[in-house]
MOPAC internal coordinates of N, CA, C and O (Angstrom, degrees):
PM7 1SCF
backbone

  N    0.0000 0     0.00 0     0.00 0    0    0    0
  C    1.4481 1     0.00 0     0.00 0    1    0    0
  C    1.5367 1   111.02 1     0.00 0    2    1    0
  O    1.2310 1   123.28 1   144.25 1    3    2    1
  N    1.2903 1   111.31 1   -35.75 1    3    2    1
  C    1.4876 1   111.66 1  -170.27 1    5    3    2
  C    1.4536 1   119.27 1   -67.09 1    6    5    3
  O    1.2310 1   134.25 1   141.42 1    7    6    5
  N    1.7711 1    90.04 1   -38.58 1    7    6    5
  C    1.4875 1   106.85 1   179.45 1    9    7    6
  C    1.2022 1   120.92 1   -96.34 1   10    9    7
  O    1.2310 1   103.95 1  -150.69 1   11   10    9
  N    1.3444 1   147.18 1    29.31 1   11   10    9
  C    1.7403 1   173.66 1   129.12 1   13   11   10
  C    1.8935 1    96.29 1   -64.83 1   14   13   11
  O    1.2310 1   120.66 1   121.61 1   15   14   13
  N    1.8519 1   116.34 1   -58.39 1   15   14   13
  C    1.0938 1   127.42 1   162.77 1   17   15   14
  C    1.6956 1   121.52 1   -17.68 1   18   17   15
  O    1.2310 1   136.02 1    98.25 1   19   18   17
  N    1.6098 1    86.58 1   -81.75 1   19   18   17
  C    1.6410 1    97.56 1  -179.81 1   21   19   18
  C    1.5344 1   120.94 1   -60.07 1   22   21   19
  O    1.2310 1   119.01 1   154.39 1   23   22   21
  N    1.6421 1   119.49 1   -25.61 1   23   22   21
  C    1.2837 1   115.71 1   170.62 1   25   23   22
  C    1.7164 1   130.41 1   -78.24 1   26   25   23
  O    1.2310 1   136.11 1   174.34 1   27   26   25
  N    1.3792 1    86.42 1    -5.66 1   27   26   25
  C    1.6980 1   102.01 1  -176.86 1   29   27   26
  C    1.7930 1    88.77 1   -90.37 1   30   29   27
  O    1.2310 1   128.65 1   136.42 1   31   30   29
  N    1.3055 1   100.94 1   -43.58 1   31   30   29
  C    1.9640 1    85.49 1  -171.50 1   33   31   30
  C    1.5505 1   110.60 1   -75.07 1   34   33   31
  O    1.2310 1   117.70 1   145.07 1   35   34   33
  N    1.5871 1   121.99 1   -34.93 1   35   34   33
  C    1.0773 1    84.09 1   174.66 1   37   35   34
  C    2.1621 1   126.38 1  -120.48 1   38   37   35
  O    1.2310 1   137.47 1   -99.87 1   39   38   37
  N    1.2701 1    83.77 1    80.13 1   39   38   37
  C    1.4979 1   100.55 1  -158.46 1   41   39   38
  C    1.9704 1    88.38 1  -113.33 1   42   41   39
  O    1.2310 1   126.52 1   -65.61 1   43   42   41
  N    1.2277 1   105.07 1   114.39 1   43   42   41
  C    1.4261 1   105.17 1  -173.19 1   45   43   42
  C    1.6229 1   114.25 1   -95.53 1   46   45   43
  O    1.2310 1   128.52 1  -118.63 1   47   46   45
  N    1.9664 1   101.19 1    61.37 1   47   46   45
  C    1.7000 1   105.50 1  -169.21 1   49   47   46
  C    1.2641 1    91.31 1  -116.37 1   50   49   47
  O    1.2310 1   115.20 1   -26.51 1   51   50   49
  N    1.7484 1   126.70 1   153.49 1   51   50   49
  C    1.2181 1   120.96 1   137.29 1   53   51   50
  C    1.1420 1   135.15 1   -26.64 1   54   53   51
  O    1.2310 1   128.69 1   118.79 1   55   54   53
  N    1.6318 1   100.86 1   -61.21 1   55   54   53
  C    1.6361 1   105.04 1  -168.86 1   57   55   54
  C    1.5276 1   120.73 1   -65.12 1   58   57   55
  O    1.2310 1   121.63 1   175.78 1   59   58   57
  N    1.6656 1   114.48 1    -4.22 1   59   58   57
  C    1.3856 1   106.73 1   146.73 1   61   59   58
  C    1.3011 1   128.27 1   -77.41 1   62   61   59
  O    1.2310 1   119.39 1   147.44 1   63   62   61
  N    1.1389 1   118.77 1   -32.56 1   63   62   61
  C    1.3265 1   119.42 1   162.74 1   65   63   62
  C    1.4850 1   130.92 1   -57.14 1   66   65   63
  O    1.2310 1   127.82 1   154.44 1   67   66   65
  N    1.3609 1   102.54 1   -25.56 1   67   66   65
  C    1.7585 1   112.02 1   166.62 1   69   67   66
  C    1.6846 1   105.58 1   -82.36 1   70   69   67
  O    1.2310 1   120.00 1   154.29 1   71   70   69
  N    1.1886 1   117.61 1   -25.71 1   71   70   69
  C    1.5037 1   105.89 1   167.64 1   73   71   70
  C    1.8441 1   116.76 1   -83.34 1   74   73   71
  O    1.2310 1   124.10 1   153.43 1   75   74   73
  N    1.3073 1   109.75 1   -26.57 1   75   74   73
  C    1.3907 1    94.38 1  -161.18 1   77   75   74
  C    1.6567 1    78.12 1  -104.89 1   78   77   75
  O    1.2310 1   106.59 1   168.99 1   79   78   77
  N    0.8462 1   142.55 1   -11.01 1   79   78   77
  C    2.0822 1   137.83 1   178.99 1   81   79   78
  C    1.1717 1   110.60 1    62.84 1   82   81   79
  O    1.2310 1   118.78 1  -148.71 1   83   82   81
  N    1.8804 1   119.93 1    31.29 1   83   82   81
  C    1.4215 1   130.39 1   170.64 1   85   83   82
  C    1.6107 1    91.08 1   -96.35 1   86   85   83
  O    1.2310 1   132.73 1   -25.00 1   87   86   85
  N    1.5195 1    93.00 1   155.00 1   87   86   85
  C    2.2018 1    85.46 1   176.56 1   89   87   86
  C    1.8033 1    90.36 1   -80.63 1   90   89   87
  O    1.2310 1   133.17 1    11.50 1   91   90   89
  N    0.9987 1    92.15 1  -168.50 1   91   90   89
  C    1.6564 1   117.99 1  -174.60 1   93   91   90
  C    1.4255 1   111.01 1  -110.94 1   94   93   91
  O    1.2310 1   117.16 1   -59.50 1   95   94   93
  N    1.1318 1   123.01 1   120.50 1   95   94   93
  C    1.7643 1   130.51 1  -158.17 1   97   95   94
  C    1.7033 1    99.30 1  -124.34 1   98   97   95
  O    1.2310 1   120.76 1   -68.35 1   99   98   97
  N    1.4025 1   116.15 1   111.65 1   99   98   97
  C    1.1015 1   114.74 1   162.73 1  101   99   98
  C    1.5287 1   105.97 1  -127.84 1  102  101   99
  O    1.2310 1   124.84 1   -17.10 1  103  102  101
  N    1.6673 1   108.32 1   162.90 1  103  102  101
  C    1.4340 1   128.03 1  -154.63 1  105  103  102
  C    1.5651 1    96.22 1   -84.52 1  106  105  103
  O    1.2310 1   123.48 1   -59.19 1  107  106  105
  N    1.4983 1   110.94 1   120.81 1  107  106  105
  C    1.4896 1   117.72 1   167.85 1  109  107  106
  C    1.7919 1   102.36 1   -50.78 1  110  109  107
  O    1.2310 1   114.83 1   -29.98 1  111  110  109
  N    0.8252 1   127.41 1   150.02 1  111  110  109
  C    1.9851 1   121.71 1   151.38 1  113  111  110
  C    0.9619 1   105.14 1   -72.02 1  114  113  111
  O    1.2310 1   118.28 1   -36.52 1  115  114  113
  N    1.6726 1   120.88 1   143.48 1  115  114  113
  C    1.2173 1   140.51 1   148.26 1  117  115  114
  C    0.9295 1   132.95 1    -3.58 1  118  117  115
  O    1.2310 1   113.67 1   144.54 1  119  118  117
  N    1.4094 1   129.58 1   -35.46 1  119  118  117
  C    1.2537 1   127.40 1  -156.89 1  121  119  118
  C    1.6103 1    98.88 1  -146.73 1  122  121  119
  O    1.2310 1   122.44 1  -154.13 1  123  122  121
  N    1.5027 1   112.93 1    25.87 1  123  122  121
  C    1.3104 1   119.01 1   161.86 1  125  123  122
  C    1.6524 1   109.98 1   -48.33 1  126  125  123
  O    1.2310 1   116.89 1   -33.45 1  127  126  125
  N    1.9080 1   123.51 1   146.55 1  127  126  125
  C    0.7424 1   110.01 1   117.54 1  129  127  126
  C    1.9388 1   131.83 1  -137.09 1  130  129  127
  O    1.2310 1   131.10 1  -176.01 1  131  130  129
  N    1.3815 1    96.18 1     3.99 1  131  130  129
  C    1.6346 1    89.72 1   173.71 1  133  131  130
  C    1.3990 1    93.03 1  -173.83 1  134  133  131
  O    1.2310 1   121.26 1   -43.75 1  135  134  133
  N    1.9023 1   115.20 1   136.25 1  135  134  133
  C    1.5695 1   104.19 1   163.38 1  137  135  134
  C    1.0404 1   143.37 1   -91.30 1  138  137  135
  O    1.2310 1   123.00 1   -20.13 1  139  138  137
  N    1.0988 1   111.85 1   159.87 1  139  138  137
  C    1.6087 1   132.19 1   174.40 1  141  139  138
  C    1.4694 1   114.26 1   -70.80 1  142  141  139
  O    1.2310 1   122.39 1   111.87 1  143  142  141
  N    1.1538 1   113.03 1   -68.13 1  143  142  141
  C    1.6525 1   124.25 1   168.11 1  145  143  142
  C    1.7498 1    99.03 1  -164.65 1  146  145  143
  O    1.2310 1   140.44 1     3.51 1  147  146  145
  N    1.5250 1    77.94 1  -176.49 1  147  146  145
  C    2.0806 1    96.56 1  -174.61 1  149  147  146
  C    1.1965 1    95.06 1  -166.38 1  150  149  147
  O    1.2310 1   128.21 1   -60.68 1  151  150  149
  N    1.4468 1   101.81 1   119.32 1  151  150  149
  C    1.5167 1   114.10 1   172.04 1  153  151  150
  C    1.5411 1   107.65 1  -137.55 1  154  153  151
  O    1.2310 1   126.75 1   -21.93 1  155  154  153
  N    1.2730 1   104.62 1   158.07 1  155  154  153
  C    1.7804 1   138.15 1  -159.48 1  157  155  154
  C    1.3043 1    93.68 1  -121.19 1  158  157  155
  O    1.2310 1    99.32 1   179.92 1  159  158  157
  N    1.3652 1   154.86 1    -0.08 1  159  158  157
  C    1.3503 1   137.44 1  -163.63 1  161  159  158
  C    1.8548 1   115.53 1   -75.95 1  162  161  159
  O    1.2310 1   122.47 1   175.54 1  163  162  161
  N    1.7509 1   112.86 1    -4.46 1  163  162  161
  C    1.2815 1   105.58 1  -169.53 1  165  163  162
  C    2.2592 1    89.73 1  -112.64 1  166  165  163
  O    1.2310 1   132.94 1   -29.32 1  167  166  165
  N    1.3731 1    92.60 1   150.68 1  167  166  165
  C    1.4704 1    86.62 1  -164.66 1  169  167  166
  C    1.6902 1   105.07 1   -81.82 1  170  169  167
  O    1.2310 1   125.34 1   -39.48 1  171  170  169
  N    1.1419 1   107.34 1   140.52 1  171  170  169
  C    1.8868 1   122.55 1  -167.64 1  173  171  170
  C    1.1688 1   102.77 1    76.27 1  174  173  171
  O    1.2310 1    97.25 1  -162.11 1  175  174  173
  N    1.3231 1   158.04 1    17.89 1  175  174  173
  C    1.2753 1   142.85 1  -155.04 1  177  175  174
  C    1.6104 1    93.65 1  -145.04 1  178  177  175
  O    1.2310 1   116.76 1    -8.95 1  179  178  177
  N    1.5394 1   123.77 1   171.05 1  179  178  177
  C    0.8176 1   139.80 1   171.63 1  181  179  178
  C    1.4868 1   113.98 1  -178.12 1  182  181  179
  O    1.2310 1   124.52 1   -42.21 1  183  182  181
  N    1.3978 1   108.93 1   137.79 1  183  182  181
  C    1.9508 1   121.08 1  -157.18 1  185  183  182
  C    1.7475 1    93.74 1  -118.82 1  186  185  183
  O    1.2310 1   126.39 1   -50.31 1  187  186  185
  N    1.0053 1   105.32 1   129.69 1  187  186  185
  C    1.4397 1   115.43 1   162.37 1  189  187  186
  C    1.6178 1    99.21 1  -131.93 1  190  189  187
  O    1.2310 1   131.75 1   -55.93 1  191  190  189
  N    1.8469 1    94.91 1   124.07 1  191  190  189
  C    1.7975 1    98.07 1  -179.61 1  193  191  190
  C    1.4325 1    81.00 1  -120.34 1  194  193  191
  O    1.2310 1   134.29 1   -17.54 1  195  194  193
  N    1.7332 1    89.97 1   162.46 1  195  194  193
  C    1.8036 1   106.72 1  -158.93 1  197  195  194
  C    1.5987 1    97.61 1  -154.25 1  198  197  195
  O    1.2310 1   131.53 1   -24.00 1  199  198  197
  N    1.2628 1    95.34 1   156.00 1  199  198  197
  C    1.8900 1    97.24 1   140.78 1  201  199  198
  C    1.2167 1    99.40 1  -109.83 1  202  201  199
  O    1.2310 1   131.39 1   -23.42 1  203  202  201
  N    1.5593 1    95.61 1   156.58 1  203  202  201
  C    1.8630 1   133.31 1  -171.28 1  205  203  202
  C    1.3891 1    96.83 1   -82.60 1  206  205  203
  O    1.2310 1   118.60 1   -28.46 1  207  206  205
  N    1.2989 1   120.27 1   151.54 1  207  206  205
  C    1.4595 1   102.09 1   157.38 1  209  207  206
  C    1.4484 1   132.70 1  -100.30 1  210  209  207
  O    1.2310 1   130.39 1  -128.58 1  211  210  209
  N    1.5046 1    97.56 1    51.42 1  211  210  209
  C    1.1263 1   124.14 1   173.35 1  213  211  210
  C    1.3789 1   109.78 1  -126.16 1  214  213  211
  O    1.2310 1   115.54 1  -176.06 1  215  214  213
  N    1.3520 1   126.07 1     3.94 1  215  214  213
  C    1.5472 1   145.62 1   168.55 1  217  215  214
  C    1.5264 1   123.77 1    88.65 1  218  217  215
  O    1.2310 1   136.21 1  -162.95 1  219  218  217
  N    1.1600 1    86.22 1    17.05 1  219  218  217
  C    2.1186 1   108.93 1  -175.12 1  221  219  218
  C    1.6934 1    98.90 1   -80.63 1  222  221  219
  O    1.2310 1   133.12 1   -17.08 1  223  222  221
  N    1.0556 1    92.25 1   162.92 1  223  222  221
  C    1.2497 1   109.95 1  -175.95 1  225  223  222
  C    1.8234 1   107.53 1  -118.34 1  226  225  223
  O    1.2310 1   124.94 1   -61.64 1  227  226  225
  N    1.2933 1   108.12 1   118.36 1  227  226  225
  C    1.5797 1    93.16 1  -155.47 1  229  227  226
  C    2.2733 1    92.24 1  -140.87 1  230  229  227
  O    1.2310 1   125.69 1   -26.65 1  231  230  229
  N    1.2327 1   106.68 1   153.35 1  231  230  229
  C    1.4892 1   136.03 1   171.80 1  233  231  230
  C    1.3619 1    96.53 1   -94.56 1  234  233  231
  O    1.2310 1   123.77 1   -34.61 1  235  234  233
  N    1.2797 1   110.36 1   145.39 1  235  234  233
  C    1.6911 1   119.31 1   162.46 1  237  235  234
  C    1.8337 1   102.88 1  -143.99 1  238  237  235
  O    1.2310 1   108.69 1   -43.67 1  239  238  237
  N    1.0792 1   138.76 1   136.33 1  239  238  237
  C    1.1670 1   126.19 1  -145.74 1  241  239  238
  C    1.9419 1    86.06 1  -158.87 1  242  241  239
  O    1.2310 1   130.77 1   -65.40 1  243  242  241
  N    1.6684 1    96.83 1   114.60 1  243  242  241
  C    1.0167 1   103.43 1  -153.86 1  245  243  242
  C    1.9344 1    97.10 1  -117.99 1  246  245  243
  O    1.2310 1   119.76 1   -66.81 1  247  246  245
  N    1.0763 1   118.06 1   113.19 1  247  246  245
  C    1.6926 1   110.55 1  -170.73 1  249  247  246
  C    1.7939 1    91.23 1   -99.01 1  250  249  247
  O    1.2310 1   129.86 1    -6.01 1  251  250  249
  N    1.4870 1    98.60 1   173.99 1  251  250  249
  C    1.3367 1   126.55 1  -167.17 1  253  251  250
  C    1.4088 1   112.69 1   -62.72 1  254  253  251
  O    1.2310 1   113.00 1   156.99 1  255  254  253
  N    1.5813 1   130.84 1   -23.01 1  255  254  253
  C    1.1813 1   142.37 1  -153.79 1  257  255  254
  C    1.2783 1   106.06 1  -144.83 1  258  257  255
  O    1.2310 1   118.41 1  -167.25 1  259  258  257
  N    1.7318 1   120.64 1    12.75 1  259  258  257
  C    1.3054 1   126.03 1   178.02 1  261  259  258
  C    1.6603 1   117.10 1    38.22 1  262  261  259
  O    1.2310 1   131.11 1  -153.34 1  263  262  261
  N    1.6692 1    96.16 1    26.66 1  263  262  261
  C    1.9756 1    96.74 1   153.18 1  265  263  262
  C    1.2359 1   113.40 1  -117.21 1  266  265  263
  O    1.2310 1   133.12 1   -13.33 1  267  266  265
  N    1.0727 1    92.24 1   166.67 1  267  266  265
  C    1.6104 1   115.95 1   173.42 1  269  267  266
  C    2.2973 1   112.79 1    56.64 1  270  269  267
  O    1.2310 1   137.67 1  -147.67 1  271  270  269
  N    1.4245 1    83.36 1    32.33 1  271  270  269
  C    1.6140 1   101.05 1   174.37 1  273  271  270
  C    1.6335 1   110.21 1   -76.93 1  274  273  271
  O    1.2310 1   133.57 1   -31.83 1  275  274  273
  N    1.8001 1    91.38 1   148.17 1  275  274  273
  C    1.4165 1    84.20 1  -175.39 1  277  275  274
  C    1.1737 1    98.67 1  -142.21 1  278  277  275
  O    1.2310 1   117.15 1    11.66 1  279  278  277
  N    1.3543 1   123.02 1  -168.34 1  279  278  277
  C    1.6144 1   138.32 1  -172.95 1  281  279  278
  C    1.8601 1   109.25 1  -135.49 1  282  281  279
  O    1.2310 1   120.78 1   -36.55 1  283  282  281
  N    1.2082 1   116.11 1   143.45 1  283  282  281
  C    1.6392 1   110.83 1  -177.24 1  285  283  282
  C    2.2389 1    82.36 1  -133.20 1  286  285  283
  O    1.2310 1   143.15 1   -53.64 1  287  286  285
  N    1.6783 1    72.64 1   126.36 1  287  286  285
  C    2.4468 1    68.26 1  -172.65 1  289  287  286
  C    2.4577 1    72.68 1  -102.59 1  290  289  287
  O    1.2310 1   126.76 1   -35.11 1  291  290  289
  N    1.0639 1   104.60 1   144.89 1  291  290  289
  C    1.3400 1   106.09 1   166.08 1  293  291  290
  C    2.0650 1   111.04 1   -99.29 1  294  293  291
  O    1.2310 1   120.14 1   -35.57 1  295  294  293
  N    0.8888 1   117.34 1   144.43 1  295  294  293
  C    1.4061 1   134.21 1  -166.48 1  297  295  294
  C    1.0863 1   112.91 1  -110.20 1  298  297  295
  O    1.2310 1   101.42 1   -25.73 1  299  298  297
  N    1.2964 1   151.46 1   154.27 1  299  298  297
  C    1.1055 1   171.45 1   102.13 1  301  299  298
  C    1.8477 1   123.41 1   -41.69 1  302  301  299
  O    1.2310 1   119.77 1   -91.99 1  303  302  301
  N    1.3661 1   118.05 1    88.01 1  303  302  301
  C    1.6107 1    89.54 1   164.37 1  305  303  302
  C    1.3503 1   126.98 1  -138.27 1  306  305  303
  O    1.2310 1   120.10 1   180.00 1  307  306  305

């Protein structure tokens, strides 16, 4: 039970949040400072694009189980 527990809390899906009717809290990055958009359209995944506040233009890509997350920094050259 305990350990069903811990995978429900830290499972970064809606549809736990539609079962337990807590919202769903994920970690801004560090170096957030304002978005661009955030979209859910790929399944387990979720994209939040931003500027840095360092003026980058950056992806944060947030999956259901907080593995295998990544970052896309966009470049200029």
């Amino acid at each position: 039970m305990i350990v069903l527990l811990v995978m429900i809390n830290s499972c970064q899906s809606r549809v736990v949040s539609r079962w337990t009717g807590q919202a769903l809290k994920l970690q801004l990055p560090n170096d957030f400072d304002k978005p661009i958009s955030f979209s859910s359209g790929r399944e387990n995944e979720k994209d939040l694009f931003y500027w840095s506040a360092d003026g980058q233009m950056k992806v944060k890509t947030y999956t259901d189980w907080g593995l295998l997350e990544s970052e896309i920094v966009f470049v200029k050259q």
